[in-house]
N, C-alpha and C positions, 0 to 999 in steps of 0.2 A: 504494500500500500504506500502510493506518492503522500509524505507527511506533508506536505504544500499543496495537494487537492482537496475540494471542496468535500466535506462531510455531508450528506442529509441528515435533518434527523429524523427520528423513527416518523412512520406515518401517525402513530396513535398521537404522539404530542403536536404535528401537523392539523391534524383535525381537532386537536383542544383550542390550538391559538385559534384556526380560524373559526372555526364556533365565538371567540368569545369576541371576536372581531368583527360579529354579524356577515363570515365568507358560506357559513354552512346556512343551510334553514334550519329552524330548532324541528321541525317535523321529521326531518332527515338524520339532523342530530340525535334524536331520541332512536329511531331504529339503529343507529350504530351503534348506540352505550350497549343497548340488548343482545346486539348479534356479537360485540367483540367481550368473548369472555375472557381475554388475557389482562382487562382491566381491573378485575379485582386484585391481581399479582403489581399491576404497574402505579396504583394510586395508593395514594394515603385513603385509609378506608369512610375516616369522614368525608373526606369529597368523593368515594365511590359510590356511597349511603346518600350521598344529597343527589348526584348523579341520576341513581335507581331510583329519588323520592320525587324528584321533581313533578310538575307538571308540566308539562313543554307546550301546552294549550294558553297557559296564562303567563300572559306576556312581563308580569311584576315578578312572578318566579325565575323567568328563563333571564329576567335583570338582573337579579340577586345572584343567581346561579354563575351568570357569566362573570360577574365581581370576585364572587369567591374562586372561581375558577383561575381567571388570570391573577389571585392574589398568590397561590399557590402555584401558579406557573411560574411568575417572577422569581420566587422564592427559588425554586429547585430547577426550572428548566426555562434562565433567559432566552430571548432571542437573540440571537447573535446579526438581526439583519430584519431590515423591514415587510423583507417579501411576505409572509403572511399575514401580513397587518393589511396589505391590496387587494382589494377584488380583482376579482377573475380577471375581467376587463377594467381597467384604471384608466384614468387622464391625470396627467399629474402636470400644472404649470413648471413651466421653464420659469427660474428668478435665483435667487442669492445661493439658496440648500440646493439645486437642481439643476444648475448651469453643465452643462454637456461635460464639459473637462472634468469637473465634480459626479457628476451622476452616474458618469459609464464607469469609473473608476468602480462601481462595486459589481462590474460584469465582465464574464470572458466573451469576448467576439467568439462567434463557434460560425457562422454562416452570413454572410450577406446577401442581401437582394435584390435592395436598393441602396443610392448613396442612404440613404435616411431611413430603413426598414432592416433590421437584423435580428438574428438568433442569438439571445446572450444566454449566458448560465451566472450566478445570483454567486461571485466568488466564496461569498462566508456558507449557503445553505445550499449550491449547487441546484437550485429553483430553476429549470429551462421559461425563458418571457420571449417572444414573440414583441418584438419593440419598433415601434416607428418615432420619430420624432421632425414633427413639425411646427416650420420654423417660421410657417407666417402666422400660425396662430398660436405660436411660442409654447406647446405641450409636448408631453411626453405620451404617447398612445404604449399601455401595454397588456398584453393578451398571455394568461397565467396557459401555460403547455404540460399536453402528456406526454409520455413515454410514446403513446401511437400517433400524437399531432407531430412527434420529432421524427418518428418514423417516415409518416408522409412525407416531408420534409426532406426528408434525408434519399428518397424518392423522388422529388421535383415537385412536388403539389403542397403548396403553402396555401395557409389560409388565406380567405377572402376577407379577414374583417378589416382591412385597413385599406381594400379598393375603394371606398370611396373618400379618402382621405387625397384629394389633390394635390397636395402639396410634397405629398412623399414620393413621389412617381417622376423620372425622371418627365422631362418636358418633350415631346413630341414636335420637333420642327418640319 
């Protein structure tokens, strides 16, 4: 193992940040707590117990829940990077924290497509993002990738969520 390549971490605490990040639905979230029984070995048992008690219908519980959640995540399992704090699909403004020299710095180039559209991986949690960035309407476009969207990819067939972004496509003379 490269001690200078990116670690994931496990999927189970993947899916806690983003639950508490409002990236999961809590309806989704609850059939996960139920189907992954390795969670009562991976959790402090009071937030396994709150986990199993919840109500994932009432929206003041799945608040409380996701409080104690991420108090307990900070605690024992920080993030080491922002990627699961983004939804799926992000816009993130271009300004002071996000200036292009600043912002790619936390990604490896794996592929380009366009000047302005690229495949990066997320250096500190190895996250594959699907990125464009344009620059007349000073944002950051980025699209969270699977394993089978890299695949396509890796294939010739990129997504389409960023065709109708104008600005990232090279100009047609």
């Amino acid at each position: 193992m490269n001690p200078n390549s990116p670690t994931s971490i496990p999927e189970w605490q993947a899916i806690l940040w983003r639950f508490v990040y409002d990236n999961i639905a809590a309806s989704n979230f609850e059939k996960w707590v139920y189907a992954a029984k390795e969670l009562d070995a991976l959790l402090d048992p009071d937030i396994y117990l709150h986990l199993l008690e919840a109500n994932y219908q009432d929206r003041l519980q799945v608040h409380e829940l996701k409080n104690a959640l991420e108090a307990w995540l900070i605690t024992f399992y920080p993030l080491a990077c922002e990627c699961l704090k983004w939804k799926d699909y992000q816009v993130i403004p271009l300004g002071f924290e996000t200036r292009p020299d600043i912002f790619m710095e936390k990604f490896t180039l794996l592929k380009r497509q366009t000047p302005w559209i690229d495949l990066v991986s997320c250096k500190a949690c190895a996250q594959i993002w699907y990125l464009a960035t344009d620059t007349r309407d000073d944002n950051y476009h980025i699209q969270r990738l699977t394993a089978d969207d890299v695949d396509k990819i890796e294939k010739g067939s990129w997504p389409a969520v960023f065709n109708n972004i104008e600005a990232v496509w090279p100009r047609q003379e």
